[in-house]
PyMOL Python script that loads the backbone (N, CA, C, O; Angstrom):
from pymol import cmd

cmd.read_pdbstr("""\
ATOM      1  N   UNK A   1     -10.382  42.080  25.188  1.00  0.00           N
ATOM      2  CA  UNK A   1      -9.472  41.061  24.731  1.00  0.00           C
ATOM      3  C   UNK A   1     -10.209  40.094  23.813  1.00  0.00           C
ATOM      4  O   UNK A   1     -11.373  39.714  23.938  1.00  0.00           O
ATOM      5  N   UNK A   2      -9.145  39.690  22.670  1.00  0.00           N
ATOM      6  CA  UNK A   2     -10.106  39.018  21.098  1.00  0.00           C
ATOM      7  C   UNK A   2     -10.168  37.671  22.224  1.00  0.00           C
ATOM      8  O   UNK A   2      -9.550  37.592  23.285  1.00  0.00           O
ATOM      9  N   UNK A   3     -11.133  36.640  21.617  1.00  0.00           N
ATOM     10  CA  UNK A   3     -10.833  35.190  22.112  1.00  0.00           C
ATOM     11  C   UNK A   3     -10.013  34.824  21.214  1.00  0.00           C
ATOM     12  O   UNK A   3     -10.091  35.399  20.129  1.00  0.00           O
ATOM     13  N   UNK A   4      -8.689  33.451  21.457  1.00  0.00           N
ATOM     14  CA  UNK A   4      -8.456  32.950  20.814  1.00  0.00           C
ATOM     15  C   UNK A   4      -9.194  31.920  19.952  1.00  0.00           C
ATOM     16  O   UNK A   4      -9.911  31.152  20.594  1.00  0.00           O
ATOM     17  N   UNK A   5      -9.164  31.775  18.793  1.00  0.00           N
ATOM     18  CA  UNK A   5      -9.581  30.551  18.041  1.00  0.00           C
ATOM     19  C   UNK A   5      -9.145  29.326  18.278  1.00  0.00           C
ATOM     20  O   UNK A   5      -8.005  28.996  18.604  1.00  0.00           O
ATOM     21  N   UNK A   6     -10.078  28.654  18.107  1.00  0.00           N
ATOM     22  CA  UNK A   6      -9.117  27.352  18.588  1.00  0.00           C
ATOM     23  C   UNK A   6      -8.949  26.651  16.870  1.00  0.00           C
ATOM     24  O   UNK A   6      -9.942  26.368  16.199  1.00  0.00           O
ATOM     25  N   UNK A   7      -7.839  26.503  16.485  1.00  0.00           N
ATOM     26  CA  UNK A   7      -7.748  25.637  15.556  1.00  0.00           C
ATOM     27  C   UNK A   7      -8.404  24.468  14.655  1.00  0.00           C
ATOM     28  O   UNK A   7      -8.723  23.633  15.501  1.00  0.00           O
ATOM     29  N   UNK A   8      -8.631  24.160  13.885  1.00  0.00           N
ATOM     30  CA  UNK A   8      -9.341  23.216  13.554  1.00  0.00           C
ATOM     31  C   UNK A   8      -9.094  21.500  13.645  1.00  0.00           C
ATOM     32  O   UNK A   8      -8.194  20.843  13.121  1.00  0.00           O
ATOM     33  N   UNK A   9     -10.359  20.988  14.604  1.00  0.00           N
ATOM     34  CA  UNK A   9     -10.061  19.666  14.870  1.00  0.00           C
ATOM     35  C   UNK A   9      -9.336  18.644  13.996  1.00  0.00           C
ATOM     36  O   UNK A   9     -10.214  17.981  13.443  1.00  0.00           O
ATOM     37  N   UNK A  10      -8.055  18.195  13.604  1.00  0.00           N
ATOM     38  CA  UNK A  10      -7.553  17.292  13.094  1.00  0.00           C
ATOM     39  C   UNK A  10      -8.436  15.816  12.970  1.00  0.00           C
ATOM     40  O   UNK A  10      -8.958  15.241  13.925  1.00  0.00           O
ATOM     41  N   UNK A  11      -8.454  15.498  11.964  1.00  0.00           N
ATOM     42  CA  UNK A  11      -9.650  14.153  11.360  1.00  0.00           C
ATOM     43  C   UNK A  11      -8.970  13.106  12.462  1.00  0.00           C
ATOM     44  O   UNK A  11      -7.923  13.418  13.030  1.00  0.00           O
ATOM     45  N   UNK A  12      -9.510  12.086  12.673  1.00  0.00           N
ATOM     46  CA  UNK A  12      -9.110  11.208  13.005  1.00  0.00           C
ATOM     47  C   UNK A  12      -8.418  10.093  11.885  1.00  0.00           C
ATOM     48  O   UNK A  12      -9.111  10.017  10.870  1.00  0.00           O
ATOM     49  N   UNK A  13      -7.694   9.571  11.870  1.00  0.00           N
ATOM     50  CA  UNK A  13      -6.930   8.429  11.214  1.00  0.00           C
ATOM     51  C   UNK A  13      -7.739   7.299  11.264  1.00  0.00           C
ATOM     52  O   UNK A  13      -8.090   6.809  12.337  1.00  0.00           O
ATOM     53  N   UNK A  14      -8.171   6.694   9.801  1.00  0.00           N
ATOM     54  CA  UNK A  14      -9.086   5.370   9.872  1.00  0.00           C
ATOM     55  C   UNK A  14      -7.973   4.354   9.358  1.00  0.00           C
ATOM     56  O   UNK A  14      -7.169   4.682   8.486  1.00  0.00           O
ATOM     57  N   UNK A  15      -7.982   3.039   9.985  1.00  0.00           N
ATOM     58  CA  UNK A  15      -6.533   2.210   9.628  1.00  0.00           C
ATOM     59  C   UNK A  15      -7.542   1.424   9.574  1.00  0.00           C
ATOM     60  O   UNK A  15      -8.524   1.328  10.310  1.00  0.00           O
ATOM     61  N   UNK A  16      -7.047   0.523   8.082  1.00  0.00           N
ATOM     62  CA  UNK A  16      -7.659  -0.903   7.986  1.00  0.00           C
ATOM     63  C   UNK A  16      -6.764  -1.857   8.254  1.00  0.00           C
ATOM     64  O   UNK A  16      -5.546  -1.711   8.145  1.00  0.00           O
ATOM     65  N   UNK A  17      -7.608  -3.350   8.784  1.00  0.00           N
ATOM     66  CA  UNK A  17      -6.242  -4.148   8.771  1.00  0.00           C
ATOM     67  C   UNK A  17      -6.612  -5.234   7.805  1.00  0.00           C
ATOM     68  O   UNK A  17      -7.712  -5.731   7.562  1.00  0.00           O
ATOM     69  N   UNK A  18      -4.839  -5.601   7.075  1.00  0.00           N
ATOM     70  CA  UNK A  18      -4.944  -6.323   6.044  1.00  0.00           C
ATOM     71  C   UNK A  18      -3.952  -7.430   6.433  1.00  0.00           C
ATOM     72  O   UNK A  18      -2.764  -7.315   6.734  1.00  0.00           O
ATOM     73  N   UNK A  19      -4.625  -8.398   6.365  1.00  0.00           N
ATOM     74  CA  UNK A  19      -4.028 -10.038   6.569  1.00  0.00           C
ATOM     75  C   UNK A  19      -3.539 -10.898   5.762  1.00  0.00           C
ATOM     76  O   UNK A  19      -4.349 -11.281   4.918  1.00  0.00           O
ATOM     77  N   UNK A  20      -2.150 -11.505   5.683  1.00  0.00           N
ATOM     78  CA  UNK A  20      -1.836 -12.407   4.990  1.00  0.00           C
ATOM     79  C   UNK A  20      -1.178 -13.300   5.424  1.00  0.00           C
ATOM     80  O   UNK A  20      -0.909 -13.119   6.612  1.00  0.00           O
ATOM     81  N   UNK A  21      -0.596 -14.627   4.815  1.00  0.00           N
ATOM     82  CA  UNK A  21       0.178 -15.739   5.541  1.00  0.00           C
ATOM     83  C   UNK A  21       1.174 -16.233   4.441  1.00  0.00           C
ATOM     84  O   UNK A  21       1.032 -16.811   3.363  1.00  0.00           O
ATOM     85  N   UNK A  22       2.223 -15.773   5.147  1.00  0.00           N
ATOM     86  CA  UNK A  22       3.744 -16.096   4.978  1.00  0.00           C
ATOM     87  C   UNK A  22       3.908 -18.084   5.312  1.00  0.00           C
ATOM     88  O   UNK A  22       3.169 -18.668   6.104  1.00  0.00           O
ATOM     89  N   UNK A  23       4.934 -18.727   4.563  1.00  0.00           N
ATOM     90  CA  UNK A  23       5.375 -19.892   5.124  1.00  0.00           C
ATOM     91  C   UNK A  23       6.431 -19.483   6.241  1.00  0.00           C
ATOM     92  O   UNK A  23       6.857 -18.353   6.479  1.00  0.00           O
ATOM     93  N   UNK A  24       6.637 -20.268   6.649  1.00  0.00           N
ATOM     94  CA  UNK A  24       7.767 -20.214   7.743  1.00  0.00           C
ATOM     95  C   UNK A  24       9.212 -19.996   7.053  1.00  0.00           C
ATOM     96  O   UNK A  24      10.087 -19.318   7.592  1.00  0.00           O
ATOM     97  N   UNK A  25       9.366 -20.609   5.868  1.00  0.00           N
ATOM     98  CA  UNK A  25      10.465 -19.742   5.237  1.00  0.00           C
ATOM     99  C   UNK A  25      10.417 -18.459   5.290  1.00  0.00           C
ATOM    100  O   UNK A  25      11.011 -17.623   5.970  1.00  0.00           O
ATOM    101  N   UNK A  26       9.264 -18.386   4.104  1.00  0.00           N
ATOM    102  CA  UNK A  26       9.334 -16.632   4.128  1.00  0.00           C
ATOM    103  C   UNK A  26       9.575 -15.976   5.304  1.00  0.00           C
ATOM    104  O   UNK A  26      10.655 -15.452   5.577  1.00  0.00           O
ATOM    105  N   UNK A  27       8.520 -15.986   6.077  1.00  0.00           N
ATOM    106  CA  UNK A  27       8.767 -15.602   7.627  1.00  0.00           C
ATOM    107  C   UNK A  27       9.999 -15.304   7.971  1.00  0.00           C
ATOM    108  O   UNK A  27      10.386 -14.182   8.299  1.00  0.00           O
ATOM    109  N   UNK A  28      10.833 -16.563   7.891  1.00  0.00           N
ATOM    110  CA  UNK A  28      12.435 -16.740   8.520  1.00  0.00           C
ATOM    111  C   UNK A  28      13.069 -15.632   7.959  1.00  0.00           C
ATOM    112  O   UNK A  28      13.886 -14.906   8.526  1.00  0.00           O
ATOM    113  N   UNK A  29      12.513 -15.507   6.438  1.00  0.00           N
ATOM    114  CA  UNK A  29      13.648 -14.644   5.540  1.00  0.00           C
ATOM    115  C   UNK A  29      13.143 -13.407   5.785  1.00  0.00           C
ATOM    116  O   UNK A  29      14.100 -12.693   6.085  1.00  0.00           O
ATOM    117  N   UNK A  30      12.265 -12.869   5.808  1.00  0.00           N
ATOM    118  CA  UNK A  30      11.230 -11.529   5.949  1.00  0.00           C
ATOM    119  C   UNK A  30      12.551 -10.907   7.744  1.00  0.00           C
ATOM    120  O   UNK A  30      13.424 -10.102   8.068  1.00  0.00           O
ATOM    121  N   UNK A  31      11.822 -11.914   8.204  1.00  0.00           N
ATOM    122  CA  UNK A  31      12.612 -11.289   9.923  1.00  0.00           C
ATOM    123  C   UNK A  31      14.746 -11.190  10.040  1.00  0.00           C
ATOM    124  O   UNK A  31      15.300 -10.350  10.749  1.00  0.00           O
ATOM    125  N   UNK A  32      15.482 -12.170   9.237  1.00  0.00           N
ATOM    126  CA  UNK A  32      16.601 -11.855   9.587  1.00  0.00           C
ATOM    127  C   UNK A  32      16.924 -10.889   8.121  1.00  0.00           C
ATOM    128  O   UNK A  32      18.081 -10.485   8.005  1.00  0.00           O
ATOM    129  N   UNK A  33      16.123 -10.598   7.243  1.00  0.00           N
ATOM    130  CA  UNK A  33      16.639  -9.020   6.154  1.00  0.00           C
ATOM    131  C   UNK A  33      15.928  -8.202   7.182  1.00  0.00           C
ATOM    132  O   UNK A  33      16.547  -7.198   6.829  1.00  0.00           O
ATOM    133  N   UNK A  34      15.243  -7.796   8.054  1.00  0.00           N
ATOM    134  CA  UNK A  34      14.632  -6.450   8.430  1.00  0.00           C
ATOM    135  C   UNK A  34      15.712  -6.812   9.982  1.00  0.00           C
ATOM    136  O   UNK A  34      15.586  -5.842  10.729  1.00  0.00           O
ATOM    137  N   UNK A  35      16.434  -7.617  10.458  1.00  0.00           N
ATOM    138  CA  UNK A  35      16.956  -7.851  11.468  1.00  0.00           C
ATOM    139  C   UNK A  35      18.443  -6.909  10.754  1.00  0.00           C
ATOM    140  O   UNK A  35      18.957  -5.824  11.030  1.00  0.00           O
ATOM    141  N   UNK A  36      18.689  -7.809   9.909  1.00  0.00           N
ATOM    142  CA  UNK A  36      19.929  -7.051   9.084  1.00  0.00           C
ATOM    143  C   UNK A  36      20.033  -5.791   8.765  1.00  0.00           C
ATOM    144  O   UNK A  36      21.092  -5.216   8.517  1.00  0.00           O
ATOM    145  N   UNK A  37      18.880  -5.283   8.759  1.00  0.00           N
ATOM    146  CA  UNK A  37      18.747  -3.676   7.762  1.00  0.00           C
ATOM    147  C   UNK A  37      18.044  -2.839   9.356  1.00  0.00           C
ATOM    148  O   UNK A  37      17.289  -1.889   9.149  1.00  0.00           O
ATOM    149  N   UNK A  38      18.222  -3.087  10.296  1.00  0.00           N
ATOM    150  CA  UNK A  38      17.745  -2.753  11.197  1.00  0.00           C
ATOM    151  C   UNK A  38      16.279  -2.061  11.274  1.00  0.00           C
ATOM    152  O   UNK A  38      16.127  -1.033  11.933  1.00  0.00           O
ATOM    153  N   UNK A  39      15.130  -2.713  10.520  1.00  0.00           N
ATOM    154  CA  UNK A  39      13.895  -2.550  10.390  1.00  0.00           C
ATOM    155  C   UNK A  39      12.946  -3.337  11.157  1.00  0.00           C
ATOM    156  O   UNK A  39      13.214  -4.122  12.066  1.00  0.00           O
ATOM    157  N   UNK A  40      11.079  -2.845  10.384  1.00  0.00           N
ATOM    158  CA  UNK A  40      10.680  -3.670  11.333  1.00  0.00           C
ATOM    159  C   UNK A  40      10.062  -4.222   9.958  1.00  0.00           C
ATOM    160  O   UNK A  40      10.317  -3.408   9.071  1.00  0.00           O
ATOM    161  N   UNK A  41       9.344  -5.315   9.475  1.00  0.00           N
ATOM    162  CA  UNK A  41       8.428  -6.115   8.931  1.00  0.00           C
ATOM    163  C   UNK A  41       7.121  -5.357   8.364  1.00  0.00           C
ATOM    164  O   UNK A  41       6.627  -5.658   7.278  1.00  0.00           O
ATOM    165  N   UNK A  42       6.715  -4.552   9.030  1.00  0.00           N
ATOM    166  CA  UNK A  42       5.655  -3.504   8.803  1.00  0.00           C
ATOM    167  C   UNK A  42       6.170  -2.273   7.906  1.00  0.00           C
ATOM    168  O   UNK A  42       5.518  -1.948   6.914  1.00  0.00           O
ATOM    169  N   UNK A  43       7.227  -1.662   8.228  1.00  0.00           N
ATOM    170  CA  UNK A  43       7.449  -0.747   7.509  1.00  0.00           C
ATOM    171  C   UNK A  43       8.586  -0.785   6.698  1.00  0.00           C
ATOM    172  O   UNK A  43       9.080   0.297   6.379  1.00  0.00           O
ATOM    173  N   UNK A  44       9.240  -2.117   6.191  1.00  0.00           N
ATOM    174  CA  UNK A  44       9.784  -2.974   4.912  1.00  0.00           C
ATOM    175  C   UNK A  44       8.259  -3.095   3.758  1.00  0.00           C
ATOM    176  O   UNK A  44       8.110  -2.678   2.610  1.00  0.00           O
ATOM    177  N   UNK A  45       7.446  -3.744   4.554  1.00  0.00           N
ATOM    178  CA  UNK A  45       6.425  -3.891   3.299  1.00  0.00           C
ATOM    179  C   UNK A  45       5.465  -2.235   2.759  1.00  0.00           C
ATOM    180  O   UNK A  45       5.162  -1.833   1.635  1.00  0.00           O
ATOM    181  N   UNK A  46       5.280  -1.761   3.854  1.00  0.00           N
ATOM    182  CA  UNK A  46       4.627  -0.480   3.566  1.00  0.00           C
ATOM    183  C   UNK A  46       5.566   0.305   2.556  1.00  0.00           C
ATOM    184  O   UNK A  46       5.185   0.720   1.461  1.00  0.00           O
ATOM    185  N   UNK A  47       6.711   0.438   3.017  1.00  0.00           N
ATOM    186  CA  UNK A  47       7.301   1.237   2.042  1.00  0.00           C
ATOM    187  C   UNK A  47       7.716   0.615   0.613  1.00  0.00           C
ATOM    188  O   UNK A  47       7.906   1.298  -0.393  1.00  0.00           O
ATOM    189  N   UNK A  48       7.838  -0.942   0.690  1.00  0.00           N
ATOM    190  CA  UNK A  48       7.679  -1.555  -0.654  1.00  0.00           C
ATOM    191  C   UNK A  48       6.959  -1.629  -1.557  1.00  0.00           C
ATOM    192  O   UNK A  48       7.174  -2.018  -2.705  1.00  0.00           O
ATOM    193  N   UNK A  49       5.570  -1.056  -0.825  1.00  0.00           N
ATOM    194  CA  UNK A  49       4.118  -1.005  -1.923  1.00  0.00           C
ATOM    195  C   UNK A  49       3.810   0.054  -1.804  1.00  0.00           C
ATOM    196  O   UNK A  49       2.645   0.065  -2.201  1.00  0.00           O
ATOM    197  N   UNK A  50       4.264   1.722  -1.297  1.00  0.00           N
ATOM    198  CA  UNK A  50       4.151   2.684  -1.141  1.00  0.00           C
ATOM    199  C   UNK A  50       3.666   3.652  -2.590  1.00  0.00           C
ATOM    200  O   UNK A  50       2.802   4.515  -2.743  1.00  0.00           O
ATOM    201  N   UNK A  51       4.253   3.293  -3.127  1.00  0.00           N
ATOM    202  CA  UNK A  51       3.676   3.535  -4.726  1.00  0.00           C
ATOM    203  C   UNK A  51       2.419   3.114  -5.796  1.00  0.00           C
ATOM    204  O   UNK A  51       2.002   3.434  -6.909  1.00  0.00           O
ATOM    205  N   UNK A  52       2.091   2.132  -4.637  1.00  0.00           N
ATOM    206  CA  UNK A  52       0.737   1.513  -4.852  1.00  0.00           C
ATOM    207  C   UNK A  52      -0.155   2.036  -4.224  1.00  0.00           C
ATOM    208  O   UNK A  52      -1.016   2.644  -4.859  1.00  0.00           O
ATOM    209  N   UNK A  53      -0.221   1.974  -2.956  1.00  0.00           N
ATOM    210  CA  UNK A  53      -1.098   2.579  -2.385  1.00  0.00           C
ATOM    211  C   UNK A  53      -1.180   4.108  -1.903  1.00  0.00           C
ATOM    212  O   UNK A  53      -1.991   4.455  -1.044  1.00  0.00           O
ATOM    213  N   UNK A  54      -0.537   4.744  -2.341  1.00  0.00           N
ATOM    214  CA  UNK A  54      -0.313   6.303  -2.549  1.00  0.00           C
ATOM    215  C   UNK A  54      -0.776   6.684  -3.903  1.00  0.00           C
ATOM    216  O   UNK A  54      -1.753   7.421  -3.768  1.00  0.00           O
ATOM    217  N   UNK A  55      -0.460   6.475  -5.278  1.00  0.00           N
ATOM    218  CA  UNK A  55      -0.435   7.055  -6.574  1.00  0.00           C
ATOM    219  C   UNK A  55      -2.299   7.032  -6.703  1.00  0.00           C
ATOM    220  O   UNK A  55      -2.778   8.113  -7.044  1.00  0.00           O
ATOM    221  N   UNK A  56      -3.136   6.071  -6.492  1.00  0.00           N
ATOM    222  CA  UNK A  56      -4.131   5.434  -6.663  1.00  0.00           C
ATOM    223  C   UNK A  56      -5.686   5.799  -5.933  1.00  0.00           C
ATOM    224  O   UNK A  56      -6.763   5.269  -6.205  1.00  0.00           O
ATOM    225  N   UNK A  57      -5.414   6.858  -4.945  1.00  0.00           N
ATOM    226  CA  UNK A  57      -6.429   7.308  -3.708  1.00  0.00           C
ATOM    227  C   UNK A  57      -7.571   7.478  -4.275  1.00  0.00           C
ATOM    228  O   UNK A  57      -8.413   6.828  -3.655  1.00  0.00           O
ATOM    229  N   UNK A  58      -8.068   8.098  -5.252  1.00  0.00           N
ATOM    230  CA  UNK A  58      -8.736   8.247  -5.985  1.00  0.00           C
ATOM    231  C   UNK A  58      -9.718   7.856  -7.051  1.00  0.00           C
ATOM    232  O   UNK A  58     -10.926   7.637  -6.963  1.00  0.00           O
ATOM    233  N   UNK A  59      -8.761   7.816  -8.261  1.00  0.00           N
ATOM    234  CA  UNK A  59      -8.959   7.141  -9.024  1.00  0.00           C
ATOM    235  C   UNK A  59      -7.775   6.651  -9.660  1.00  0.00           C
ATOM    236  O   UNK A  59      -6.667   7.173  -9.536  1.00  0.00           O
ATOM    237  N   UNK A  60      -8.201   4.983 -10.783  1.00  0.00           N
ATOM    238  CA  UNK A  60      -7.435   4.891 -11.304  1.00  0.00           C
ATOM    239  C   UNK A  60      -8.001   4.658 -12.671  1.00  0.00           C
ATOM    240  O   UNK A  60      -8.994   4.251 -13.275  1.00  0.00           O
ATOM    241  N   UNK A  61      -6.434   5.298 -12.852  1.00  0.00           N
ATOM    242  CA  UNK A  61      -6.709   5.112 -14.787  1.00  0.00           C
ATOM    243  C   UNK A  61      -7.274   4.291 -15.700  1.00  0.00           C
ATOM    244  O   UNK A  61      -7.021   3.098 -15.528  1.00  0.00           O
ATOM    245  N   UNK A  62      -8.021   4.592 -16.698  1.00  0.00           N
ATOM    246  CA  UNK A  62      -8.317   3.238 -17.154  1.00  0.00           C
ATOM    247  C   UNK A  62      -7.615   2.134 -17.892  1.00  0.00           C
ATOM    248  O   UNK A  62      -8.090   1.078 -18.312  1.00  0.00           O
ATOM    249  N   UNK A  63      -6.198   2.664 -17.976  1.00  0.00           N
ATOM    250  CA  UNK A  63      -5.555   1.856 -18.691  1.00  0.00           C
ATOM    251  C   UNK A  63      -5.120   0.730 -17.639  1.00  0.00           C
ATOM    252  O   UNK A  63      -4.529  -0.262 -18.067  1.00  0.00           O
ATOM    253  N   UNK A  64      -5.340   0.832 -16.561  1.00  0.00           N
ATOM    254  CA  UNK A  64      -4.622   0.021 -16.050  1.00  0.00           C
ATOM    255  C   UNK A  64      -5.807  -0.921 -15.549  1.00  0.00           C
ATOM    256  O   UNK A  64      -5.490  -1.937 -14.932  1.00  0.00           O
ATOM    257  N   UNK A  65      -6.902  -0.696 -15.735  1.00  0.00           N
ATOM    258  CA  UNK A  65      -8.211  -2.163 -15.505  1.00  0.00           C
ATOM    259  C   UNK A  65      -8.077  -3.114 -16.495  1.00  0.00           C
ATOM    260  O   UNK A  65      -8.010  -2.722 -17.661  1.00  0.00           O
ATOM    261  N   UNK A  66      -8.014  -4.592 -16.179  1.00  0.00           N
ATOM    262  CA  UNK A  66      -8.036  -5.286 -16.592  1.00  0.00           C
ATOM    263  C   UNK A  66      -9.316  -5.682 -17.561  1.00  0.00           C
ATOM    264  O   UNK A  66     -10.305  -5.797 -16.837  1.00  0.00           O
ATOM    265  N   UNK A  67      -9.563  -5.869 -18.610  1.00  0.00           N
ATOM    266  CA  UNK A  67     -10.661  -6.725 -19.401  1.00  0.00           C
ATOM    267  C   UNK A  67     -10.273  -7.874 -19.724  1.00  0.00           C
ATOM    268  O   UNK A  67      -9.235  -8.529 -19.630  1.00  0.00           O
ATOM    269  N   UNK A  68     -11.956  -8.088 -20.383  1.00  0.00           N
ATOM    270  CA  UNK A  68     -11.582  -9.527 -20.784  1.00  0.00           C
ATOM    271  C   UNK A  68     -10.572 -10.226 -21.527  1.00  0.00           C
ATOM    272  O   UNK A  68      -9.945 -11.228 -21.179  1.00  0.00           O
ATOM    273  N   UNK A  69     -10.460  -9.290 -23.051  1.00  0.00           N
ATOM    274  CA  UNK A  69      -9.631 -10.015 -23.840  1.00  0.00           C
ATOM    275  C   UNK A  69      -7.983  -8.963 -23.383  1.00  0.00           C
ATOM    276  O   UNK A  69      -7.450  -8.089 -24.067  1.00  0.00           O
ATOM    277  N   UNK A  70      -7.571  -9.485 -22.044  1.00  0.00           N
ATOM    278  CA  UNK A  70      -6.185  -9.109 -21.714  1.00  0.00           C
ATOM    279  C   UNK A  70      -5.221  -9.344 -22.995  1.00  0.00           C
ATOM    280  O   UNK A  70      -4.491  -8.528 -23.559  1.00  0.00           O
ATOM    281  N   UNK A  71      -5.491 -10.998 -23.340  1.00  0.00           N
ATOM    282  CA  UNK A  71      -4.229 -11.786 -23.756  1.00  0.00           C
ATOM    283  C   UNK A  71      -4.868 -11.269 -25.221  1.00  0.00           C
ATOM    284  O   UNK A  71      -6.054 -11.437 -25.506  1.00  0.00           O
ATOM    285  N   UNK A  72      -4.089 -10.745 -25.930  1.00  0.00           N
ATOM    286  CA  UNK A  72      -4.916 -10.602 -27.683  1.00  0.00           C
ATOM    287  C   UNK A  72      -3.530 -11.113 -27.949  1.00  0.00           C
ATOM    288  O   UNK A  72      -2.469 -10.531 -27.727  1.00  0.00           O
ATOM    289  N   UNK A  73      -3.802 -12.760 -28.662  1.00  0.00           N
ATOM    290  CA  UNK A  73      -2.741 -13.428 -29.760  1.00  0.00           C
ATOM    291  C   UNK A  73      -3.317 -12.737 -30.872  1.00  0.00           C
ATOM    292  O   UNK A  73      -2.527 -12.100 -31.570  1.00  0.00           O
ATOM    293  N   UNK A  74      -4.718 -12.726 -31.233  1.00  0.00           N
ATOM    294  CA  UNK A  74      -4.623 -13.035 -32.461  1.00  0.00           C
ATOM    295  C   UNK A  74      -5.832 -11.471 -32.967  1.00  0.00           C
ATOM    296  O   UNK A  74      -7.047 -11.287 -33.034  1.00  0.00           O
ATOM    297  N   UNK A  75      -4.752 -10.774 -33.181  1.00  0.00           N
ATOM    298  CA  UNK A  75      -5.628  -9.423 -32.772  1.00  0.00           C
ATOM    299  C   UNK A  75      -5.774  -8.942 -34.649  1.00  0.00           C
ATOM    300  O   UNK A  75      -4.991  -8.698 -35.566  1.00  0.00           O
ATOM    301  N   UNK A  76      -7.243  -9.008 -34.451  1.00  0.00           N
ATOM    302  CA  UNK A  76      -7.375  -8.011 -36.286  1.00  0.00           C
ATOM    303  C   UNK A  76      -7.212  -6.872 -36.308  1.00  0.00           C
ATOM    304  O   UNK A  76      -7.323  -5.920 -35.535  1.00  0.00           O
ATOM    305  N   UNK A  77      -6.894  -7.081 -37.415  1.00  0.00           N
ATOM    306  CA  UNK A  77      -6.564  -5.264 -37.950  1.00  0.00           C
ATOM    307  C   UNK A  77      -6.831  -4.884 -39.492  1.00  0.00           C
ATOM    308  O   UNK A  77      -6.635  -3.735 -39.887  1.00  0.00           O
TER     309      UNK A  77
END
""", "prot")
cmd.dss("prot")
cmd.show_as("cartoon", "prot")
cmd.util.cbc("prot")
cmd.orient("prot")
């Protein structure tokens, strides 16, 4: 009888945590739209920046780094 293989160990999941501070408005407003939409606060914002932090794993383009002269008024040519 073959042995079975055992499958390959699944990675573990590394989660960072990222902190910010709401006013108590916001707050107020953040909790009765995810109260309304029957959500939670966590996964209103995750999926709001989901396109951010998905498209980007890697690398990012260079068009989208900022330099110095961002603002060109007065650009030669």
């Amino acid at each position: 009888m073959a042995k079975k293989s055992k499958s390959a160990k699944r990675r573990r999941t590394k989660f960072k945590t990222i902190t910010f501070k709401l006013t108590e408005g916001q707050y107020r407003s953040l909790t009765n739209y995810c109260k309304a939409r029957k959500t939670t606060p966590i996964k209103l914002i995750k999926r709001n920046i989901g396109r951010f932090i998905t498209a980007y794993t890697y690398d990012v383009p260079p068009n989208f780094y900022v330099t110095e002269n961002q603002l060109e008024l007065f650009r030669e040519e």
